[in-house]
N, C-alpha and C positions, 0 to 999 in steps of 0.2 A: 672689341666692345669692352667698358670701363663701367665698373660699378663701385664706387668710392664711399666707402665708410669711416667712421670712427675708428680709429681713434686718432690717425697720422697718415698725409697724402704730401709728399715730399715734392719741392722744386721740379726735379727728377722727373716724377711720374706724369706732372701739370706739363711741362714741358712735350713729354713724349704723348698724348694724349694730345694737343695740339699739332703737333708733325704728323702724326698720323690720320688725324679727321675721324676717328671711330666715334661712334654715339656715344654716348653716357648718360646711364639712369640718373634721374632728376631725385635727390636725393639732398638734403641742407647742406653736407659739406663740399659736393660736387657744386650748386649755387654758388657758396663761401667761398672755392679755393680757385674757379676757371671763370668767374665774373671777371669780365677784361681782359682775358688771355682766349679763352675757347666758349665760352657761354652758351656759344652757336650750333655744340655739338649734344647740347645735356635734352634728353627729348622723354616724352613721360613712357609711362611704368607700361602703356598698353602698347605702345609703337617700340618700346626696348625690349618687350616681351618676343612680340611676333618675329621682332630681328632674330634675336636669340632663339629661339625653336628652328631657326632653318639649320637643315644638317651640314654641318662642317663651321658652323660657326662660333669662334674662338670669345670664348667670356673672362676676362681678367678680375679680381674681385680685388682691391690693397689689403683687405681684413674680413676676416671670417662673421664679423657682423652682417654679411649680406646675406649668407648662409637664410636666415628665415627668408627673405625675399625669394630668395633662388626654389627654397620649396614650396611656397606657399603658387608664386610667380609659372614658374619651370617645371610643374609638376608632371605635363605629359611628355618630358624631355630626360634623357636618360642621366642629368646630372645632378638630381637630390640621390640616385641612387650610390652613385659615387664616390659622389661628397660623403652620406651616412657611411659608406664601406671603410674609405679611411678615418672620418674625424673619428668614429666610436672605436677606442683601440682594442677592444674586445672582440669585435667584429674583426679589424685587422688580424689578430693573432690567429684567431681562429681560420683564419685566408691562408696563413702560409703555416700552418703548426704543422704541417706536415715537411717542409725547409727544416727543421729544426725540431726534432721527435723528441728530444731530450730536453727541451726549454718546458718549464715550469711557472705556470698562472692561473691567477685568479679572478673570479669577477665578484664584484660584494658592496650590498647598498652601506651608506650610510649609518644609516641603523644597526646595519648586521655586522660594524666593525668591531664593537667590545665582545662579540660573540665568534671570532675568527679564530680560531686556532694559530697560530704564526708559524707554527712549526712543520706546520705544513707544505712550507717552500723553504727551500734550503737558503739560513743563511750565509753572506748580507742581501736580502734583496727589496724591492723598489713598492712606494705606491704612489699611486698618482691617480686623479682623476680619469673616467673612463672617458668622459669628451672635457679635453684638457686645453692652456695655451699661456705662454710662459712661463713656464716651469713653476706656476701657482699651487700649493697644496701637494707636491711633490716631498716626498721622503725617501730618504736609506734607513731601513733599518736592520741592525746588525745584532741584536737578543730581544729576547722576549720583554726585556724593560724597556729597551730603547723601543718596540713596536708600543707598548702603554703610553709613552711622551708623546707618539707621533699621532697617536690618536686621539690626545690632548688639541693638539696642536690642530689637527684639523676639524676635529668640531669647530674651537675655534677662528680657523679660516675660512670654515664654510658661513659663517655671519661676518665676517668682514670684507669676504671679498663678492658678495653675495650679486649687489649691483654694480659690479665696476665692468662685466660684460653679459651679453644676452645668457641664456638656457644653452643655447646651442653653438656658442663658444666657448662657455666654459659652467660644466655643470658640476655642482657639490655633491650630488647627491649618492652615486656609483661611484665605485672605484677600481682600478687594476691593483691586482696585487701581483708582481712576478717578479725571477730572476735579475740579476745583476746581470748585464750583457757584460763581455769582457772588449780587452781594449779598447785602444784611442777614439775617440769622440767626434766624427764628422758630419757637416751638414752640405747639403746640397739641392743645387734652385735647378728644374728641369721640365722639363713639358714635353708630352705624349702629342705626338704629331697623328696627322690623319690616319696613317697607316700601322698607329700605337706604336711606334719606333719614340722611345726617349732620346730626348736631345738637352744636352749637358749645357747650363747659363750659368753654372757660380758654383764654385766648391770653397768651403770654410773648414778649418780645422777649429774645434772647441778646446778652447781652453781653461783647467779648472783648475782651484788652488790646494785640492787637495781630494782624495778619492771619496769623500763625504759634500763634498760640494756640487750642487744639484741647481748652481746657479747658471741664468744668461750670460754673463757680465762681457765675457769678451771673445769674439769669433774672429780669427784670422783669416788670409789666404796668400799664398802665394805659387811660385812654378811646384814646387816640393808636393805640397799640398793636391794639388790640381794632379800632377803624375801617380800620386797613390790614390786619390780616389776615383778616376775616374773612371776605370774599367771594371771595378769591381761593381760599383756603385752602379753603371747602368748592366751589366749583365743583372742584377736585382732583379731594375724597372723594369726591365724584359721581362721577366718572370711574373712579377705584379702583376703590370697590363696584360698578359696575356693572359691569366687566372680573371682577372677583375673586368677584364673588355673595357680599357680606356684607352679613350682617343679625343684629339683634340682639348688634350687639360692639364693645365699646370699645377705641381707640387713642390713642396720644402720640405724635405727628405732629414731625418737624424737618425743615425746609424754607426755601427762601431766594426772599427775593423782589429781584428786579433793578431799577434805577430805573424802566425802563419800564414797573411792576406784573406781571411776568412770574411766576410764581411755579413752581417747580422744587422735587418733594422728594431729601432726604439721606433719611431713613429714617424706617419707619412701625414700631413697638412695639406687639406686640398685646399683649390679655386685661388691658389696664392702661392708667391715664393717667398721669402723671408721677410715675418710679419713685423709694423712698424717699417715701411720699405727699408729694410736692414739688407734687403738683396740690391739697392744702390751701391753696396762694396764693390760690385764689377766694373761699375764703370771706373768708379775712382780708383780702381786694382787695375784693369785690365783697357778701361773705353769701351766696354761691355753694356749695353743696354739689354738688361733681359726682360724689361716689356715689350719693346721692342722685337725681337727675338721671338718671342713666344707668336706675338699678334700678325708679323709676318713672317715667321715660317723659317727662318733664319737659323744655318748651323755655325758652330765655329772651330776655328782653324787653332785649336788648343797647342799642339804642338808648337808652330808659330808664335804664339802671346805667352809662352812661357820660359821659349829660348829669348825673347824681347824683355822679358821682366824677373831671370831669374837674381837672386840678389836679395829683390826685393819684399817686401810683406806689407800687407795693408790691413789694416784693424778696425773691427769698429766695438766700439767700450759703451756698454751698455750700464748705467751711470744708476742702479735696481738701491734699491732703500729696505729696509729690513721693518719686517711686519709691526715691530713697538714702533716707529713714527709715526704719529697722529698729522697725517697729511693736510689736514683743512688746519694745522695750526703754522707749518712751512710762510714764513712774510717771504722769504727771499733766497736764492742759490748762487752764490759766489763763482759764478762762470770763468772767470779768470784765472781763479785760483784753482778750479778745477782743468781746465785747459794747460795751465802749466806744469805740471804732473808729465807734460807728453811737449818733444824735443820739435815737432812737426805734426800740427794740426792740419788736418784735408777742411772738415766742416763740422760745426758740434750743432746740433739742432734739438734746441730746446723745448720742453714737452710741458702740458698741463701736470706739473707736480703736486698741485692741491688733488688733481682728480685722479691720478694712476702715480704708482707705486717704483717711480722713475724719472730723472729731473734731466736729461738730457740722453741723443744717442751723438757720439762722436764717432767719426772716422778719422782714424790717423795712421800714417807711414814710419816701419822703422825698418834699421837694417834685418837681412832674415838671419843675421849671425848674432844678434843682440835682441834678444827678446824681450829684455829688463824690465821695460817700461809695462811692458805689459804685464809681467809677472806680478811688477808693485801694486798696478793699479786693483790687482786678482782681491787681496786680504786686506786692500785699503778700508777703513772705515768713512762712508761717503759724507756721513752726518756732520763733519767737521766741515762741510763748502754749505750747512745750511745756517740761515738764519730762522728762529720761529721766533712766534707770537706771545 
């Protein structure tokens, strides 16, 4: 079962949502995006409900916007409780603070932020909204002046990014404050099967341009990648689900692993895998559908797809605009000239840039012995492929 929100429902997912015949909430962009492909399967809110309430039944959501429906909707079903366990990462931490007796956090409104002490968590360490999504209102801060800027900075993000998603996607109000997790940056698309056994759809290695950089912009994968995260990464889930009692539910996993193979999560994303279908790298990595995967039950043969693809690396370049752009003044974005940047384009799939802070996600192919392309595009300045008004 498919519940289709704002902000992006890719080719990808339209497609799979047809082969499969599962319902789908009647919803404007689910009308807009399966009128003449699947129309036949979008059925309302009271017969999507009842489906959904039967136990064992599998809800995919593409964006955490459905998240009020699912509570408001799904309330005598055990997944608003879920859902609030991982989206509020406060609640998260406090789930496994005991994993990690030595991790240091906070929790602290809005209001209580020029009133925080900073020194109270060892620097450099992080804040970021308590129910978060894109790396919005995210900071490092490394002294007590750089904590003054950053709270600068977020007043100020909290009125600009105020309507660009619901309360319960991404709220201004709360915040996390805690350590700096150590090592490399992984993310990973996996869903809790009936019997809460995690099952591995997509592993990304993050790539950042410098250890102060807290941006999306590019997530890889390839065999390398896929062999180090993968065991660590669900012995985790195991742990999770078993403290949390999930079953039946798909997450987008970011987490770090330390040279020792330690692995440590940052934050778990329900009712979703990589938001913006940015979890479409598998197939264009691998022939991977992990909608698919998820809604029928489907494991894979990892070992196999990675002696098939070692060599190779697949990217997707997250094309993110820096908070001074006045997006409603954007006339135009030089797609070509941003495409050429990259040796081997998969798909660039271009976004409402007047309305979100983002003017394309591209996937592309390079070798895994040459990373270049990607490195450049890391401290490129994107405003140079814009035309405004």
């Amino acid at each position: 079962m498919f519940i289709l929100e704002e902000p992006y429902v890719s080719d990808l997912l339209v497609a799979t949502i047809g082969a499969l015949g599962l319902p789908v909430l009647d919803t404007p962009i689910a009308r807009r995006r399966l009128t003449g492909r699947a129309e036949s399967l979008i059925v309302d809110a009271a017969t999507f409900a009842a489906a959904a309430a039967k136990p064992g039944a599998r809800l995919y959501a593409n964006s955490e916007n459905a998240i009020g429906w699912i509570a408001e909707h799904l309330s005598d079903t055990d997944r608003p409780r879920m859902i609030e366990l991982f989206k509020d990462k406060v609640a998260f931490r406090e789930l496994v603070a005991d994993l990690y007796p030595g991790y240091r956090f906070a929790a602290c409104s809005l209001a209580e932020l020029r009133g925080f002490d900073p020194n109270t968590i060892p620097f450099p360490f992080v804040i970021k909204p308590a129910v978060g999504f894109f790396s919005m209102g995210v900071h490092v801060v490394e002294s007590v002046e750089a904590w003054r800027k950053a709270i600068d900075a977020i007043e100020h993000e909290a009125s600009q990014f105020a309507t660009l998603y619901p309360q319960q996607v991404l709220g201004l109000d709360r915040f996390i404050i805690e350590e700096v997790i150590p090592g490399e940056e992984f993310a990973i698309d996996a869903y809790y099967d009936t019997t809460g056994t995690p099952v591995l759809v997509n592993a990304y290695t993050h790539l950042f341009a410098s250890a102060n950089d807290v941006s999306d912009r590019v997530y890889y994968t390839n065999a390398e990648t896929v062999a180090r995260l993968g065991a660590p990464a669900l012995d985790f889930l195991a742990e999770v689900g078993r403290r949390a009692r999930i079953t039946d539910f798909p997450v987008h996993v970011e987490m770090r692993i330390d040279a020792a193979g330690n692995a440590a999560p940052i934050e778990v994303n329900p009712m979703r895998f990589g938001g913006w279908c940015a979890t479409d790298l598998a197939s264009f990595a691998y022939g991977i559908n992990p909608y698919r995967c998820y809604l029928r039950g489907e494991t894979i043969d990892w070992s196999s797809i990675a002696a098939a693809t070692t060599g190779r690396t697949t990217a997707i370049v997250v094309s993110d605009l820096p908070n001074s752009v006045d997006l409603a003044r954007i006339q135009s974005v030089d797609y070509d000239g941003f495409a050429a940047r990259f040796s081997r384009v998969l798909e660039l799939r271009p976004t409402d840039f007047n309305r979100y802070p983002v003017f394309a996600f591209t996937f592309v192919a390079v070798p895994s012995n040459d990373l270049g392309e990607l490195q450049a595009v890391l401290g490129a300045d994107l405003r140079t492929h814009l035309t405004m008004r």
